[in-house]
N, C-alpha and C positions, 0 to 999 in steps of 0.2 A: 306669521299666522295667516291661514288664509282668511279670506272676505268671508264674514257671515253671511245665508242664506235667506232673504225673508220671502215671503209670498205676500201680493198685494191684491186686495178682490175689491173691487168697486166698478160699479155700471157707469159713473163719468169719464169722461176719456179726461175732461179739462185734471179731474181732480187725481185722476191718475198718473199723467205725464206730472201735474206739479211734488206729488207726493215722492214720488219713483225718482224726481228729480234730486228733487232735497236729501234722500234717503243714501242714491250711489255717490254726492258728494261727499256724505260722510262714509263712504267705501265700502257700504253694502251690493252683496249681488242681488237683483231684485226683480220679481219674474210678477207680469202682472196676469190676472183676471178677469174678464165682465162682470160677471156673478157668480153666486153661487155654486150655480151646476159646474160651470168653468175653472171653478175652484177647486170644487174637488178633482176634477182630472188634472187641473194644475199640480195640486197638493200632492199626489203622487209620480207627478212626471221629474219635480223639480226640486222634492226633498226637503223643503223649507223648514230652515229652524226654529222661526215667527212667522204666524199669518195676521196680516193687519186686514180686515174686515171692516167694509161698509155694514150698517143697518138698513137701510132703505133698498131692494136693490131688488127687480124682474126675475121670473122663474124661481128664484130661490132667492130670498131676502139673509139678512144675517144670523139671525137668529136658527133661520131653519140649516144655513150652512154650519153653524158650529152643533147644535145636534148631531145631522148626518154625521159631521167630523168625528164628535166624540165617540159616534156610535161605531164607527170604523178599528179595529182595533190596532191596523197599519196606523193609524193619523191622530189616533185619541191622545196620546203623549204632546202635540204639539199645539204649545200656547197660542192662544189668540188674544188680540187684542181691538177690539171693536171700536171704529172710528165714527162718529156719527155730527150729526146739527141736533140729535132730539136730546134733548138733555133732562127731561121728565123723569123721574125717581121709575115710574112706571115702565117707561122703556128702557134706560137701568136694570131693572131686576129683569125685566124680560129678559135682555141679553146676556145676565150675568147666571141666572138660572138656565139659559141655551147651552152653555158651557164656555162661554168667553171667561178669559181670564184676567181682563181687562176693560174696564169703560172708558174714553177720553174723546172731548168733544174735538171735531177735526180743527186743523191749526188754523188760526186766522192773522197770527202776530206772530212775530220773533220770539215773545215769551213761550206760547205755542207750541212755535216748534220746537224748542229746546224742553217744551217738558212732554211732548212725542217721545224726543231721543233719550231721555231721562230713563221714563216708563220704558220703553224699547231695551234700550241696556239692561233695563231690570229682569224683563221678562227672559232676556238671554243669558244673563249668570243664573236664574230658578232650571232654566233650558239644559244649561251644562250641569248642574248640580246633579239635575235627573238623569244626566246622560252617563254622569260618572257612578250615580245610585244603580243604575241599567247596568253598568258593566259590572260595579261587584257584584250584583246579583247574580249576573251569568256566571262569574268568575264562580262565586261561592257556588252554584247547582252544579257545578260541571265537579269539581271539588266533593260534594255531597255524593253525586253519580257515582267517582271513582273510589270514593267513601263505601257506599252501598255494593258494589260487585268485589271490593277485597274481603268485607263483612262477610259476604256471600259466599266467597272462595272459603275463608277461612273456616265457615261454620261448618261447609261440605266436607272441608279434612276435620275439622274436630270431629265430627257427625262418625268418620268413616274409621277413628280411632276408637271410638266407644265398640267397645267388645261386646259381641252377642253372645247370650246368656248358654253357658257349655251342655252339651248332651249329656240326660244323666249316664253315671256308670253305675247307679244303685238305687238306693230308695229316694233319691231326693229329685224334685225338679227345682228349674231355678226361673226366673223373667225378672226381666226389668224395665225400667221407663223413666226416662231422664225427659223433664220440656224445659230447658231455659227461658231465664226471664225476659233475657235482649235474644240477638242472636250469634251471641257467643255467652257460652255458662261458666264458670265459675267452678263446680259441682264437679268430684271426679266416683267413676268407679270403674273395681278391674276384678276379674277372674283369674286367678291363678291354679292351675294342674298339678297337683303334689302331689307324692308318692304315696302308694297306700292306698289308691283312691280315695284321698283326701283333697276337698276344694276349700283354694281358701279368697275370700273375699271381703274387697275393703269399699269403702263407701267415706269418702272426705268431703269437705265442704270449708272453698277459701272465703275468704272473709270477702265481702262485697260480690260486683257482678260486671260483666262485662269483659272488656280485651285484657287486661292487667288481670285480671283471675284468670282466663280463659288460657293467656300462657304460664301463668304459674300452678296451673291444673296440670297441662301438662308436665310441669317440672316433677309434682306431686308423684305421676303415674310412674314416670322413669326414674326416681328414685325410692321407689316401694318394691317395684320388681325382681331388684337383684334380692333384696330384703326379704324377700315373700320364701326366696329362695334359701337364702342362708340362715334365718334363723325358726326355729321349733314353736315358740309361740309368740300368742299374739299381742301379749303385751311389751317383747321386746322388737319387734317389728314399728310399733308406732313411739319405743322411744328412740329405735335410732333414727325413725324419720325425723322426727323433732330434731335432732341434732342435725343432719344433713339437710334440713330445710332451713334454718338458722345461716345458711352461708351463702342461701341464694333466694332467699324473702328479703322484699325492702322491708323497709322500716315502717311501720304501723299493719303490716298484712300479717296474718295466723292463719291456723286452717285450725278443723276439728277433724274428728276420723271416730271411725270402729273399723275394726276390723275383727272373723272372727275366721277359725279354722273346723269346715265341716266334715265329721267320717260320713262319707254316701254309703257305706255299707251298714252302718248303724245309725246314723242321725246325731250321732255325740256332736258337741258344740262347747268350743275353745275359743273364748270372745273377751275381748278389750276394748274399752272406747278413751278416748279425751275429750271433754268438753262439746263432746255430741248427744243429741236426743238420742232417749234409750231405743235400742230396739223391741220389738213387739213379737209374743207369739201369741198366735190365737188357736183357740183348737176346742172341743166336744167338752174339755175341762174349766173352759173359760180363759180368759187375757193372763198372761204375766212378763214380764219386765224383766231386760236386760239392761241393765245398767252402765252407763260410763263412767270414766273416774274425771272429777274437776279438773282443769287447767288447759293450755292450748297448745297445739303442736306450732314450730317454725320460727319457736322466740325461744328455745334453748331453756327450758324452765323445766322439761318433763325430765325427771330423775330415776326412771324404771317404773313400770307401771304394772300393777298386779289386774291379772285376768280371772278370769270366772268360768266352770265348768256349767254347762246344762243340757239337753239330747230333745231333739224333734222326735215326736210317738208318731204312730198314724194318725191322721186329718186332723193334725198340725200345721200352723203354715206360721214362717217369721219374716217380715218382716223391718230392714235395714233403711231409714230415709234420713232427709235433709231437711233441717228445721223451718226451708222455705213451704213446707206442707203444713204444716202446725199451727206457722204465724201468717198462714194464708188468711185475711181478712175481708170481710162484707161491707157494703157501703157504710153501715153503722161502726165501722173498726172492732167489730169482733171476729176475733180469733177463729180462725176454725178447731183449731187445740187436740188435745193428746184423747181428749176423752169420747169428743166426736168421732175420732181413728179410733179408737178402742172399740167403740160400740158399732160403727162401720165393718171393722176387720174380723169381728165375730159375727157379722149378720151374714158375711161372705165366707167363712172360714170353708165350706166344701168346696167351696168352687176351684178351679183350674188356675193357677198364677197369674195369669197373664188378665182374666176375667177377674180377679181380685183387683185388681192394678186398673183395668180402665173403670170397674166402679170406682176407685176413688177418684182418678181421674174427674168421673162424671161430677163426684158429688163435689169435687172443689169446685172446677168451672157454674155449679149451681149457687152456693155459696157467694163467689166472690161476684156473681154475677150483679151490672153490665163490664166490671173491671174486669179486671187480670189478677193472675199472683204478682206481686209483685218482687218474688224472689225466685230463684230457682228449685225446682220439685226435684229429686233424685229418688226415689224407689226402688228395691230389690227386693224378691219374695224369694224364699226357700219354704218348699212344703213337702213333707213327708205323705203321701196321700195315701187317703184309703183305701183298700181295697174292696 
């Protein structure tokens, strides 16, 4: 093992040579000081793992040397240990409040110096503890860094798989607005092109948040697709997801869903839910409810699931989210709830989709304010508008 490092600072030369002396027998390398000032350009020329410090001492006494030191951000990790003749409780605290890490009166006897090297040794395993606390720390932030820019990466691709909302080909427009709670969501939705001029779109939501939903969202998307495709409606779409989610959901994860299937040439509406908050139309007629049916997709339990017909009129708009908007809460843990959306989505019902959607936006970030949601928000508007 190599010779440990100390730094020695005292303005007697006598007591310098005797201390430096005693210290390399015991096989320290040992660089000495005058004072203070000398210390400090010491303390950084020489790297010292212990500074043993006089009290008394020209230009810069000991006290004001371990200040400076602490105040150093290079040098503030490095104990010190204050060698002194004053052994008054008062110049004690003095030096102990300077930033020494240590008080011991200088050696005069054998006993002495063996409890110098005692206190010395101690102060050198507190030295390396900290020095091994220093390096997981770096370890761990370097780790966090590499943490944060794959976070980063990943959310850029989820970001860039999220589908923008399709050009109408009829009466209908569409917007949407997904914000996760971390920076990966949980929270899936997708647009589908059907014959007919028919759109059909699904809105899921996996259970929890974060990277383990964030790739089983994905799995969500790519097995709803070919689905979207081969079957006519929409509540056999979400029970054979339920079955093809079952073979690649771990154990304790579900999702919920709606999905419904819209004519853009009439506004007719072909819709299913499981275990999702209802959808909402609002419109000149007042709020009504689309319903979902009890139970969860991804745990093999959903057994055919009956859908529901209903048709968007003029200045209509509906409405498809994620229960993280709902059970979006205020410092007081109230809910922001179904009925605050209700009376929201009808004070905005003429407005434009997308203007619908940052009012709520608005009005949760007021709500939950100085917090967050603490779930993910997923949002789709379909509005038939007026003319």
């Amino acid at each position: 093992m190599a010779a440990r490092r100390l730094l020695l600072v005292d303005d007697s030369s006598t007591m310098r040579r005797m201390i430096s002396t005693l210290l390399s027998e015991q096989g320290y390398v040992v660089t000495t000081a005058v004072d203070g000032l000398d210390g400090l350009v010491k303390a950084r020329e020489s790297d010292p793992e212990v500074i043993l410090s006089d009290y008394e001492m020209p230009e810069l006494d000991g006290p004001g040397f371990c200040r400076a030191l602490k105040a150093d951000k290079e040098l503030r990790t490095i104990p010190v240990l204050m060698l002194t003749t004053l052994g008054s409780i008062d110049s004690k605290l003095i030096g102990l409040d300077a930033g020494a890490d240590d008080y011991i009166q200088k050696p005069k006897s054998p006993d002495d110096i063996q409890e110098l090297f005692a206190r010395l040794r101690a102060q050198l395993r507190i030295a390396d503890l900290r020095s091994e606390l220093d390096t997981e720390v770096r370890l761990h932030q370097a780790a966090l860094k590499k943490l944060k820019f794959e976070l980063d990466l990943a959310r850029k691709v989820q970001h860039a798989l999220m589908p923008r909302p399709p050009k109408p080909r009829g009466v209908l427009k569409a917007a949407v607005k997904y914000t996760p709670a971390n920076q990966l969501g949980g929270d899936v939705y997708d647009f589908y092109r059907l014959e007919n001029n028919r759109l059909g779109v699904l809105v899921a939501d996996i259970s929890g948040h974060g990277v383990n939903s964030a790739m089983l969202s994905s799995m969500v998307k790519a097995l709803a697709l070919p689905l979207s495709i081969a079957v006519l409606e929409p509540g056999e779409l979400l029970a054979g997801l339920d079955v093809s989610l079952e073979q690649y959901f771990p154990e304790g994860y579900f999702c919920t869903g709606f999905y419904l299937i819209a004519d853009e040439e009439t506004g007719l509406l072909r819709y299913a839910g499981v275990g999702h908050p209802p959808a909402m139309i609002v419109g000149p007629h007042g709020p009504r409810l689309l319903q979902s049916n009890p139970g969860l997709l991804g745990v093999g339990m959903v057994d055919g699931t009956v859908g529901s017909v209903d048709r968007l009129v003029q200045g209509e708009s509906l409405i498809i989210y994620t229960d993280g908007l709902t059970d979006a809460m205020d410092p007081a843990d109230v809910l922001f709830g179904e009925e605050r959306l209700k009376t929201l989505l009808q004070s905005h019902h003429g407005e434009d989709p997308m203007a619908i959607l940052d009012g709520i936006e608005k009005a949760v970030a007021t709500h939950v304010f100085p917090g967050a949601a603490a779930d993910d928000i997923n949002m789709v508007v379909l509005q038939y508008a007026a003319k």
